[in-house]
N, C-alpha and C positions, 0 to 999 in steps of 0.2 A: 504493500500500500504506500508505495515510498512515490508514487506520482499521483498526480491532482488532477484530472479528468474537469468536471465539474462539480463546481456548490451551488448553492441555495443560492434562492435570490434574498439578496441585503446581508449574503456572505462576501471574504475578501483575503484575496491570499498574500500572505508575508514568508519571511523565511524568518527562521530561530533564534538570528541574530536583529531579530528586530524588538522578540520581544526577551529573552534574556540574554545578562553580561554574564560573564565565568572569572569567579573571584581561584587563583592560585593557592593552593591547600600548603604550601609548605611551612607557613605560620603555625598551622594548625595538627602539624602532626608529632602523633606521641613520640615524647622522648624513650620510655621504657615500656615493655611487653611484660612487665611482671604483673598482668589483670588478674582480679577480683572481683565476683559478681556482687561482694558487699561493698565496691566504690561506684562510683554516684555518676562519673560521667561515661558514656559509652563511645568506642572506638570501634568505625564505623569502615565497609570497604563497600562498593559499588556494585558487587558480587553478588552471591548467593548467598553467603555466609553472612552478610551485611552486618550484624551488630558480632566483631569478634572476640570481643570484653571488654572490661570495664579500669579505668583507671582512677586513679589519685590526684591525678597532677591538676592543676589549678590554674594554668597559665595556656595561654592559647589553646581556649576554648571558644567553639565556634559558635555565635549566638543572634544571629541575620537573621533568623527562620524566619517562617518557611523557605527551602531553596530545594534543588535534585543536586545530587551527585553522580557523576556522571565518569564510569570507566573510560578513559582516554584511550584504553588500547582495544577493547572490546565494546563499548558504545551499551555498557549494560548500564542502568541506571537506579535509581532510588529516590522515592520522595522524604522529607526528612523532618521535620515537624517540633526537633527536642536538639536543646543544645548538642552537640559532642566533638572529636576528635576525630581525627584520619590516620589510620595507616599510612599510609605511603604515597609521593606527590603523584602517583602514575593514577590522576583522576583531575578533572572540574568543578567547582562547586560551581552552580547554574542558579543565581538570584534573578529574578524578572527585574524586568527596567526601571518600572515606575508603579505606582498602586493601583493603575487602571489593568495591568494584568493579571490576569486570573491564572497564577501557576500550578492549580492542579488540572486546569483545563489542558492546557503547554505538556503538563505532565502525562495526561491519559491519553494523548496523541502520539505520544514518544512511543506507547507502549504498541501501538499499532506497528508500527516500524520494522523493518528486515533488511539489517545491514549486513554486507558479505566485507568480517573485518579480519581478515584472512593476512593482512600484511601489517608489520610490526611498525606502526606508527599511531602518531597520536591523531585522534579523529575530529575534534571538536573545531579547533581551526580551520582546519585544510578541508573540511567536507561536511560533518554534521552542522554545522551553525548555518548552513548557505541552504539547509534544504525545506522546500517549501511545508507548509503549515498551514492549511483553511482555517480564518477565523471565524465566528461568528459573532451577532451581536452580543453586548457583555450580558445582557440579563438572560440571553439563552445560554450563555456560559455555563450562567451558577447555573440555569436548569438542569442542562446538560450535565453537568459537575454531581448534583443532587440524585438526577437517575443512576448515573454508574455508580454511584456508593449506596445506591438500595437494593439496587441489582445485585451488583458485588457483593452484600452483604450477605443478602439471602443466597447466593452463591457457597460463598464460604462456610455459611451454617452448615451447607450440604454438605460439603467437602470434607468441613469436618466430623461429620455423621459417618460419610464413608471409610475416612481413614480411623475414627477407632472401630468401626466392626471389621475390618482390615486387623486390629491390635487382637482384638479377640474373639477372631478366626486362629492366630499364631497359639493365643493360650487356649484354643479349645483343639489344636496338633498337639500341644505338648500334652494337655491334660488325658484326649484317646491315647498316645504312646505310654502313659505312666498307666493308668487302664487297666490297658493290656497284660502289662508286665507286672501288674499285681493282683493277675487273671477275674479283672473283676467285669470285664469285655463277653467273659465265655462261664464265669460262675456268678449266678445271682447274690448265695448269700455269702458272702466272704469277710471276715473279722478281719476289722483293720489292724494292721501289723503281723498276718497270717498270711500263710501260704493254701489256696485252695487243695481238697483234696487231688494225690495222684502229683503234685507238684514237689518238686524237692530243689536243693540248692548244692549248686556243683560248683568245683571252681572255672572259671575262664578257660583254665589252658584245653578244661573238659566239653566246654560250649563249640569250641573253635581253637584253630591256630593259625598265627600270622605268620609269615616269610618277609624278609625285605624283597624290593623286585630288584631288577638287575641292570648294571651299568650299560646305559645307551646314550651316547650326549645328545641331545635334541636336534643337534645340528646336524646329524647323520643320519633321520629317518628321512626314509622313503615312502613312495607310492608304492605301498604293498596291499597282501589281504589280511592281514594280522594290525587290529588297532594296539595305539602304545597309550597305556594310558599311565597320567602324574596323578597330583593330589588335584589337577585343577580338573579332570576328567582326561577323556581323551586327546590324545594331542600327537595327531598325524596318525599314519601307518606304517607298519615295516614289514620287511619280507619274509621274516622271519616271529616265532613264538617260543614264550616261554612256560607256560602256564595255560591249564584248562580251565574253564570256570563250570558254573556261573561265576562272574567276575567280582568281587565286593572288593573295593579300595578304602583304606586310611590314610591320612599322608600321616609320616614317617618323621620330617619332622617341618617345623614353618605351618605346613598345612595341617597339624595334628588337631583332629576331628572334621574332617573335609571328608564326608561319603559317601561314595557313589557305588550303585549297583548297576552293571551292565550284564544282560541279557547275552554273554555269548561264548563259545568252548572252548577259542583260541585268543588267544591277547600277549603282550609282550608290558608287563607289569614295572614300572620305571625305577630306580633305584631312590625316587622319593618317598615312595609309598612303602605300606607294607598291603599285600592282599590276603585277602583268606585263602592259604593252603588245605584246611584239612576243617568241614564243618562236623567235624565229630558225628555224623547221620543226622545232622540237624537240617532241616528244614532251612534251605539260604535267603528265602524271604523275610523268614522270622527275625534269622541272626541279624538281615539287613535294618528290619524296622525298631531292633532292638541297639544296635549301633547307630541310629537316628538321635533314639532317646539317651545313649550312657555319653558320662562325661569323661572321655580320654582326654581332656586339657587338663585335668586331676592326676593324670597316669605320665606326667612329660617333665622332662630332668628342666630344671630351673637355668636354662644357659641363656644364652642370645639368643639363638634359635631355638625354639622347645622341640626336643623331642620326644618319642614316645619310647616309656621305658616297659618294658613288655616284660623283664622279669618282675617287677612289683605286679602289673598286671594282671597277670596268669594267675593270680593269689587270690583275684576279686571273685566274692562269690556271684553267682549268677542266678535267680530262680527260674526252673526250666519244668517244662509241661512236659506231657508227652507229645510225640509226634507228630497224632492224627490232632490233638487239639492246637499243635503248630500251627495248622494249615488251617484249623476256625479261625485259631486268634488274630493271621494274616486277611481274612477273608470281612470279616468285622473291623479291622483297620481301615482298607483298604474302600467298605461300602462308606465310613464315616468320612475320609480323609477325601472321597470323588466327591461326597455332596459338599465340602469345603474348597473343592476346586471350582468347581462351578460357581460357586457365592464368590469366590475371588476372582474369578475371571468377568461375572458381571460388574463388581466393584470398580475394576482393572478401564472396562469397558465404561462406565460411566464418571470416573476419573479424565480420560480422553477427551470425553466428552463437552464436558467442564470446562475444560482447555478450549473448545473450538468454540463452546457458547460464550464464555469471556472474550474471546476475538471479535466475534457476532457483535456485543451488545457496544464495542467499542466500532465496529467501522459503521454500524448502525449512526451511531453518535454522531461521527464525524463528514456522514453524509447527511445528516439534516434528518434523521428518521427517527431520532429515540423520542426525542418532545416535541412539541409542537409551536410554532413558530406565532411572533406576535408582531404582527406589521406594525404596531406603533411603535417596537423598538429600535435604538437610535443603529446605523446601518454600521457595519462593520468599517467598512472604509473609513465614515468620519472617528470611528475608535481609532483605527490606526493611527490616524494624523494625530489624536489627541495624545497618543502614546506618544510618538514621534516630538511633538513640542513639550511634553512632561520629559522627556530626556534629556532636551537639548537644554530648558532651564535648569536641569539639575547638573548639568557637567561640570560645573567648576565643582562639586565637592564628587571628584573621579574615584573611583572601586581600587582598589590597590593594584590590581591587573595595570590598568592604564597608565599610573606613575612609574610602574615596573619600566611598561613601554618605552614612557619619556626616557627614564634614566640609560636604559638602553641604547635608545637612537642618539643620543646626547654624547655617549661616548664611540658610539660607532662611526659619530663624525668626526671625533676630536679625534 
């Protein structure tokens, strides 16, 4: 949406730099990274991460608001409404000109925007300030300003309804896995802290055993029929195998508790991992959803990289069913954990969605369609000009940017 086609009538088009200056953040940013969420002002990045903590410091502190902040190398933005602090000068602070602009209006237009900032330079000068902006008259502004944050709002409520039955969906996985394994899945009445009848408790090395898999450098597989899989799954093919499955991975160490079960006879198991050699006649579905639920980050030597220490392990006791109720307990997982996939995939799918109705309700906006227009209001045009001479009166008391300039070109001649 980065070209202007047509507006409304008694709309009028400017570019960025007409209606705000970009004040120079390097007054503004922290001396020290030692944040605390109990100090009081927030330090602030353009980003994602936008608020990255909190400091102490008391002296250049930024206090103009409202203004956007504005990534100079990525053109991502933020509105900003509360004193604070900057990370680092690799950004714009963007104050509007004069008080006849409306910067959340300025604001919710940026958000339209699709810039390809694919080359390492700074954006604001050299391209983003110069690019056009439909205005509208100022009282359709605020209207306009008023829908997107009702909109938005009841957006957000959604959003955040989805994302915690999103949280717990995770605790109703964890909760069937724990279930399972204290067969309360496949026995009705079972005493907590009991083992159901016909269950007893073996050690690990008795459940299963692990092998480490074997030296391959990554950089020497091939297009084979044999996948190679690490802790991060599979990763390429090689011509050759070392191991039959069914396939169940651990990583070994870094990835220690990274699980994956592959479905197949031949594989070449990577020297990250360790795979199950030998399921003791256990059911490898089971062992698999039961290695979902256990904590081998509990079982990994305390280094740099954790790994996984397999003779302490082989100690842990395990409680194991028999056989054929293996294959209930897997079957019962399995109906619980599909109708949780579904619920997340709709979630998943109306998350998206979200995304493309917040675009909607914004280009809506900005083509004269969210509210409804009122001919006695004053025409955009004559706001511009009125902007334009509320700048020009206020230049003698110039933004720090612009003495920056002066001092600049003053020595660039001398």
């Amino acid at each position: 949406m980065n070209e202007i086609r047509e507006i409304p009538k008694g709309w009028t088009k400017a570019i960025f730099e007409d209606l705000l200056d970009y004040i120079q953040p390097t007054k503004f940013i922290v001396e020290s990274t030692e944040y605390d969420d109990k100090y009081k002002t927030p330090v602030l990045t353009a980003g994602k991460s936008f608020i990255i903590g909190h400091t102490n410091e008391t002296n250049g502190i930024f206090n103009g608001i409202p203004v956007i902040i504005f990534d100079d190398f990525t053109t991502a933005t933020k509105f900003v409404n509360f004193p604070f602090k900057v990370k680092s000068s690799a950004m714009k602070i963007l104050s509007p000109v004069g008080k006849l602009v409306n910067i959340k209006y300025v604001f919710g237009y940026m958000q339209t925007l699709r810039i390809n900032a694919d080359t390492h330079k700074r954006y604001w000068i050299s391209h983003y300030s110069q690019l056009p902006i439909p205005v509208s008259p100022l009282p359709e502004q605020h209207r306009i300003v008023a829908k997107i944050e009702e909109l938005f709002s009841s957006l957000d409520k959604g959003i955040e309804s989805l994302k915690t039955a999103q949280q717990q969906l995770k605790v109703y996985r964890q909760a069937v896995l724990k279930w399972a394994f204290e067969g309360k899945l496949t026995n009705r009445n079972v005493a907590e802290g009991e083992l159901p009848e016909g269950w007893r408790w073996v050690k690990f090395i008795e459940f299963c055993k692990l092998q480490r898999g074997y030296d391959l450098p990554l950089k020497n597989i091939v297009t084979g029929s044999y996948p190679v899989v690490t802790s991060s799954g599979v990763n390429g093919y090689h011509n050759e195998y070392k191991a039959n499955g069914p396939c169940l991975i651990t990583g070994r160490s870094g990835g220690v508790g990274n699980i994956h079960y592959l479905d197949v006879e031949k594989y070449w198991p990577h020297n990250t991992v360790l795979f199950v050699k030998d399921y003791c006649n256990n059911y490898p579905k089971y062992v698999y959803y039961y290695f979902l639920q256990f904590n081998f980050k509990g079982f990994s030597a305390s280094t740099t990289i954790p790994t996984l220490d397999r003779k302490q392990l082989y100690n842990e006791l395990v409680s194991l069913p028999h056989y054929r109720e293996q294959h209930a307990i897997v079957a019962e997982i399995e109906s619980r954990l599909s109708v949780c996939d579904k619920i997340e995939d709709s979630i998943e799918q109306s998350l998206k969605q979200s995304i493309a109705l917040r675009q909607s309700i914004l280009k809506k906006a900005f083509e004269g369609k969210l509210v409804p227009q009122d001919p006695n209001d004053e025409p955009a045009s004559v706001l511009l000009e009125r902007i334009k001479a509320e700048r020009e009166k206020n230049k003698p008391d110039d933004p720090p940017r612009r003495q920056a300039e002066k001092t600049k070109t003053k020595k660039a001649k001398s």
